[in-house]
C-alpha positions in Angstrom: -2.3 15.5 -41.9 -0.1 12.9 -39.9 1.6 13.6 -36.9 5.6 13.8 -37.4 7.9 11.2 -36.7 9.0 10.7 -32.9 13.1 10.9 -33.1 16.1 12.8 -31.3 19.3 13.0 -32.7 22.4 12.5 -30.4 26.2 12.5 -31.4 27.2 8.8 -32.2 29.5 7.2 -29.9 32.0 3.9 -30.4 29.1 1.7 -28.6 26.9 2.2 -31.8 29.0 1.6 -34.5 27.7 -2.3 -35.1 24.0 -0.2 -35.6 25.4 2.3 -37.4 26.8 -0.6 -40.4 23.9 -2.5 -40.2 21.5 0.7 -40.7 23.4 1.6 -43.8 23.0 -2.0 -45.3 19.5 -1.6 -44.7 19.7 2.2 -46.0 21.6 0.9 -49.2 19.7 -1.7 -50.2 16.1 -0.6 -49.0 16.2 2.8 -50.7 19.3 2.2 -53.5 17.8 -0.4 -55.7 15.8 1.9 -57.9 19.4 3.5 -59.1 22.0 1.1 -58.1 22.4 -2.6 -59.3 22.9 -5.5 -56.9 26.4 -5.4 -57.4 27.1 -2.3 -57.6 25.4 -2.1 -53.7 26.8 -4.7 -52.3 30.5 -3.4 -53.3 29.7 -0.1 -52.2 28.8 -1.6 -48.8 31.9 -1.5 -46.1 34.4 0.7 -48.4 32.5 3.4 -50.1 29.3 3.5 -47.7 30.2 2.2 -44.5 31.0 3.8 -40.5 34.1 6.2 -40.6 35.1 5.9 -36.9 36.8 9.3 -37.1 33.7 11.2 -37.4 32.6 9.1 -34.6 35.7 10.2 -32.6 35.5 13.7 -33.8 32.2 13.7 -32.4 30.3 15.4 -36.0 28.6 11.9 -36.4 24.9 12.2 -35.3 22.2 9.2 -34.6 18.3 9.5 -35.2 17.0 7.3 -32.2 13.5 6.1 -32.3 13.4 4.9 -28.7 15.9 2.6 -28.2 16.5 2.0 -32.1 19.2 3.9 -34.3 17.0 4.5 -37.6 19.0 7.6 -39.2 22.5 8.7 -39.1 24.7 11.5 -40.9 27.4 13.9 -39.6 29.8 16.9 -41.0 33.8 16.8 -41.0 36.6 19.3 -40.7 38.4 16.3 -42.8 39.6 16.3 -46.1 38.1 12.9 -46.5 35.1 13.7 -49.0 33.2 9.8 -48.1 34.1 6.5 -47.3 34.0 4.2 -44.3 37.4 3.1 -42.6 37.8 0.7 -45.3 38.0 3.1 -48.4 41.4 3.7 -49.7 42.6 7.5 -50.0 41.3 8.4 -47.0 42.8 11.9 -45.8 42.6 13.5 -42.2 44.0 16.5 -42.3 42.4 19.1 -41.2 40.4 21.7 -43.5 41.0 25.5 -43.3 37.1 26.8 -42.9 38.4 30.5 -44.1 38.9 28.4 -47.9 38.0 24.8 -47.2 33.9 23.6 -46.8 32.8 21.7 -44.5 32.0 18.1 -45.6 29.0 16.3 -45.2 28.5 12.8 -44.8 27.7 9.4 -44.5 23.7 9.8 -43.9 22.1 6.9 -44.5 18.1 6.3 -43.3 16.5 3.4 -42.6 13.7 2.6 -45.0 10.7 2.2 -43.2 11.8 6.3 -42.0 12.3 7.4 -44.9 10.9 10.8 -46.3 10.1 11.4 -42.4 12.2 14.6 -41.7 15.1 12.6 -40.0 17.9 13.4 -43.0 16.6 17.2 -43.1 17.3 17.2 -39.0 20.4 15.5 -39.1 21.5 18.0 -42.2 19.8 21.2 -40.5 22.1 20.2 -37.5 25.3 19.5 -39.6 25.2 22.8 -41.1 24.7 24.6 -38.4 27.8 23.0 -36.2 29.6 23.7 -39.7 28.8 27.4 -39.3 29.3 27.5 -36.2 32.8 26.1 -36.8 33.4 29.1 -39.5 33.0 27.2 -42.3 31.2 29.5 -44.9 30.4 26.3 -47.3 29.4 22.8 -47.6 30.5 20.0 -50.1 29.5 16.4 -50.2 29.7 13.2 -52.9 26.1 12.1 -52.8 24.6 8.9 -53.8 22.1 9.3 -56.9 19.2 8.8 -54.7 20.9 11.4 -52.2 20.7 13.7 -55.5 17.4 14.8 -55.2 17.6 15.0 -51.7 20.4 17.6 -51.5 19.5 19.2 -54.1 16.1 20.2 -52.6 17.9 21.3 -49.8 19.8 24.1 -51.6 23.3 21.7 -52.9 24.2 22.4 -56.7 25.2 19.1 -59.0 28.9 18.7 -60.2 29.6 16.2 -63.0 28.8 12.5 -62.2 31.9 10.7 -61.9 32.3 6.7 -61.9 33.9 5.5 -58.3 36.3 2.0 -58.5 34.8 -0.5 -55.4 36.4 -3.8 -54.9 36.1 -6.7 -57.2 36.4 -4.1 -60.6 32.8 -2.9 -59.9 32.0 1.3 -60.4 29.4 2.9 -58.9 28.5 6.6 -59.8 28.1 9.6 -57.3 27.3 13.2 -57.8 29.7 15.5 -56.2 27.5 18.7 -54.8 28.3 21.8 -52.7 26.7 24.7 -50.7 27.3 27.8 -49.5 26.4 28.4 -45.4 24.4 31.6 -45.0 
């Protein structure tokens, strides 16, 4: 049996948000290609996956460090905003209720070469927990297909697929999924 991957997780801050984008490039088209075209990636990239400074702000965006070297990132939101960087239209920031509102996850992108590693069960062990801790009594999230069977191993039921419009006319499809916080 191998030893586990060396990482911490810290909250993101404004300084890594040029490392932040360029992991979830590498994220997107290192582990995407088996589900998403070419196009379909590349016009995902900056509006529907890219850095949404407010979770950075909020401080419920997290970083998987390997030494010096940002490899994994995710966070939770008390936003209405389901997914998106700051570029996606229809973003919403009000705040969510967590008596009848869940807690959303997002944005958790891993760099390839870490992949399968334990640093997206970390980052989402912690974002639940912070969630809880917050009062929310459930999770929701729109997941990427490969994010699918990673969420769903981790206790998220599947919605029905839906087709998202990116720029230039191109759709892309993601899997809305929810959880309920114990």
């Amino acid at each position: 049996m191998s030893e586990p991957a060396a990482f911490a997780l810290r909250p993101a801050t404004h300084d890594d948000v040029e490392a932040i984008d360029a992991l979830i490039g590498a994220s997107a088209r290192g582990l995407g290609r088996p589900d998403y075209t070419d196009a379909e990636i590349e016009a995902a990239l900056g509006t529907a996956w890219g850095v949404d400074t407010e979770l950075v702000r909020d401080g419920t965006y997290f970083v998987a460090l390997a030494g010096r070297d940002i490899v994994g990132c995710g966070g939770w939101s008390r936003r209405a905003t389901l997914f998106g960087g700051d570029a996606e239209p229809g973003r919403r920031s009000d705040l969510l209720d967590p008596t009848r509102d869940a807690a959303r996850i997002r944005a958790f992108f891993v760099h390839p070469h870490w992949a399968r590693r334990g640093l997206g069960t970390a980052l989402l062990d912690r974002c639940e927990a912070e969630a809880r801790a917050h009062g929310f009594r459930a999770a929701e999230l729109v997941a990427t297909l490969p994010g699918v069977r990673f969420y769903r191993a981790r206790g998220y039921a599947s919605g029905e697929a839906f087709r998202h419009r990116l720029p230039g006319g191109v759709t892309i499809e993601f899997v809305p999924m929810r959880k309920t916080l114990a």
